[in-house]
N, C-alpha and C positions, 0 to 999 in steps of 0.2 A: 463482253460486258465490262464496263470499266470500273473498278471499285477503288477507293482513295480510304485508308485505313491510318488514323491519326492514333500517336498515342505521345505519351511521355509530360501531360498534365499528373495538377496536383496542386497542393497546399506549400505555399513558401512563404518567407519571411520579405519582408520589404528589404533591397537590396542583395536580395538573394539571386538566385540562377537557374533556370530550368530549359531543357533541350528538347524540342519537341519532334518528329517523325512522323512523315507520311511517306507509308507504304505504299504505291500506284500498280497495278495491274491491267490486264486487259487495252492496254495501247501501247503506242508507241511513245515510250518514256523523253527517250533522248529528243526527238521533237517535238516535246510538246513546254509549252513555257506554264511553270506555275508559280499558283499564288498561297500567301495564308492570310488571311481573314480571322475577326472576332468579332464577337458582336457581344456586345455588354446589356444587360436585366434595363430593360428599358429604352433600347439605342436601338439604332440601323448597324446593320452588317457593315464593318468598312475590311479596305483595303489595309492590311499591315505590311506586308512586302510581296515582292515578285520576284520572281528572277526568267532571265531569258533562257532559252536551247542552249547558248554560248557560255551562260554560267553570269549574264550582268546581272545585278542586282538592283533592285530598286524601294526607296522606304519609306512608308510616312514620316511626316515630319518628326510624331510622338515619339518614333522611335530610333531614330539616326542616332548612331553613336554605343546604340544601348544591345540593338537586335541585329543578327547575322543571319540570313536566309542562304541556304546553301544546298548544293546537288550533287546527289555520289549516279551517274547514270548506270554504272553495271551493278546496282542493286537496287535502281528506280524505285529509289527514296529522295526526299527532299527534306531537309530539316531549317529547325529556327531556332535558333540559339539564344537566348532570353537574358542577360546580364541585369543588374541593376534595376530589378523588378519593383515597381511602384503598385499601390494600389489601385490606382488609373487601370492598371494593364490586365484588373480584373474581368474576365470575359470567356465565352465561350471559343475558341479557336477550330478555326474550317480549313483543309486544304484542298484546293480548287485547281482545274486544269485552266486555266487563262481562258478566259472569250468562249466558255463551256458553260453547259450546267452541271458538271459533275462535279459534285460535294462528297466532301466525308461527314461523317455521323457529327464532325467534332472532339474534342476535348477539355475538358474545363480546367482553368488556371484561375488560381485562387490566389490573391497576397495582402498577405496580412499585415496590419501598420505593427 
């Protein structure tokens, strides 16, 4: 059973910084390409970054410059590394196995002007 266990949400300042963590189990880590997603009070679920098996990354445009999606595979976690947080980037955040339906619960990011 595949479980995706998000954490490292919370309340930040604008221009502030937060790292977030998803734990994966039950698959094959190292092959599988994942994403994070958020979905903002009102909005559709989007795409925030990807990265591939090989470790490429890929970003929305919102966030180029700003967020670093990254893969430790021998602890089959994947993290997002949050710089320069706006209140835009307020949203519920998903980590997802690529071309799956496997979600985690989320975690809510909060920023405050």
């Amino acid at each position: 059973q595949v479980q995706l266990a998000e954490s490292g949400g919370g309340l930040v300042q604008a221009g502030g910084s937060l790292r977030l963590s998803c734990a994966a189990s039950g698959l094959s880590f190292g092959a599988s390409p994942m994403g994070w997603y958020r979905q903002a009070p009102g909005k559709e679920r989007e795409l925030v970054a990807a990265i591939s098996t090989g470790g490429r990354p890929n970003y929305a445009d919102s966030v180029k410059g700003r967020f670093t999606i990254s893969r430790d595979n021998a602890k089959n976690t994947v993290y997002l590394q949050m710089n320069n947080l706006k209140p835009e980037d307020t949203a519920v955040y998903y980590c997802n196995v690529r071309c799956t339906n496997y979600w985690g619960e989320g975690t809510l990011v909060t920023v405050a002007s």
